[in-house]
N, C-alpha and C positions, 0 to 999 in steps of 0.2 A: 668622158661625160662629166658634165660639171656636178659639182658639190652642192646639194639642198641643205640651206641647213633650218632647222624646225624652231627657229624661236618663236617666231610670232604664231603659228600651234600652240607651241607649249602654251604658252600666255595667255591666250585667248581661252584653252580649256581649264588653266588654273584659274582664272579669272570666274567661269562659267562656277567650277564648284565655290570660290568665293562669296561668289553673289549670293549662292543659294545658303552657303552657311553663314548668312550675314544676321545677324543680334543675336548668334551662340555666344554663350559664356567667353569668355577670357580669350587663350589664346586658339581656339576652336574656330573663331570668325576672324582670325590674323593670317595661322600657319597654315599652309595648305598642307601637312599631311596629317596634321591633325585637325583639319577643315573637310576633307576629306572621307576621315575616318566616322565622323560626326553626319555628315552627311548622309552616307552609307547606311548608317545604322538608323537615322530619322525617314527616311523610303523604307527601310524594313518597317520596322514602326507604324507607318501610314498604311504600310501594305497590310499588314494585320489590323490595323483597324478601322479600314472600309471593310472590312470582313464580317469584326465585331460590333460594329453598329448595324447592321443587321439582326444578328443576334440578339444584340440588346431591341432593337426596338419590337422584336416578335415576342420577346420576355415581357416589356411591358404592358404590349396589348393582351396577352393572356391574362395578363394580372388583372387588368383591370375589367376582363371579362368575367372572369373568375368572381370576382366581386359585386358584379351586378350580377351575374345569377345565384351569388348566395343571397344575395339582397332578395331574390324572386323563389327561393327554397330551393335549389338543385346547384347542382357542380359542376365545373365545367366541361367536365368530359360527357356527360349525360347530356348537355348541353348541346354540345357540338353534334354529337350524334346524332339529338333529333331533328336538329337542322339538316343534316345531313340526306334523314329518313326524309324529311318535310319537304323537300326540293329548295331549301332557301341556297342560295351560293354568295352569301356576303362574305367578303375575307375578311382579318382578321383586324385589321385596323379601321376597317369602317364598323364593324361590331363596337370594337372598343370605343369607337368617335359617339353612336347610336348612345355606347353604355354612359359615357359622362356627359352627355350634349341632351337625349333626348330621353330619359326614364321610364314613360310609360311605351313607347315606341316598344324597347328593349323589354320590355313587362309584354307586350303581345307578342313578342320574339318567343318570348319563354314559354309564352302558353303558346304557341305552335308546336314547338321543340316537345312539351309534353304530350301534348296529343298526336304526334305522331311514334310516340313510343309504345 
């Protein structure tokens, strides 16, 4: 049986991580094994933070709910609750859009949220 031999593989997947570590620093975007290694580690990276921007954007919109109902005298846990009680089901990012976009809207959120407590 004849002899395969792998260059044009080889070359084409060094090339692949090239590409992709291409305007890393220094010799990170030259050497493929330290192109590589940079690569690897920037997919970990990404991986965790599509994770973390979740997190962060659900921290924000509490924040800034949290603030329009102290703005209205209650907090946000008493808050959510009476929404809860109240049959309202807005999530939490259109709460927070209502809290900085629309004021009084979120001022007769609140007094729902109260009266059903």
């Amino acid at each position: 049986m004849a002899r395969v031999k792998g260059a044009m593989m080889t070359r084409k997947r060094r090339n692949k991580v090239l590409k992709l570590a291409k305007g890393y620093y220094g010799a990170k975007s030259k050497h493929f094994k330290m192109a590589k290694q940079a690569v690897m580690k920037s997919g970990n990276y990404a991986y965790i933070g599509r994770k973390q921007r979740k997190r962060d954007f659900r921290r924000l919109w509490i924040t800034r709910i949290s603030a329009g109902c102290k703005a209205n005298g209650m907090n946000y846990s008493t808050f959510m609750n009476g929404l809860k009680k109240a049959g309202v089901t807005l999530n939490r990012k259109m709460l927070s859009e209502i809290a900085i976009a629309d004021a009084s809207a979120f001022t007769s959120l609140c007094e729902k949220a109260k009266a059903a407590l």
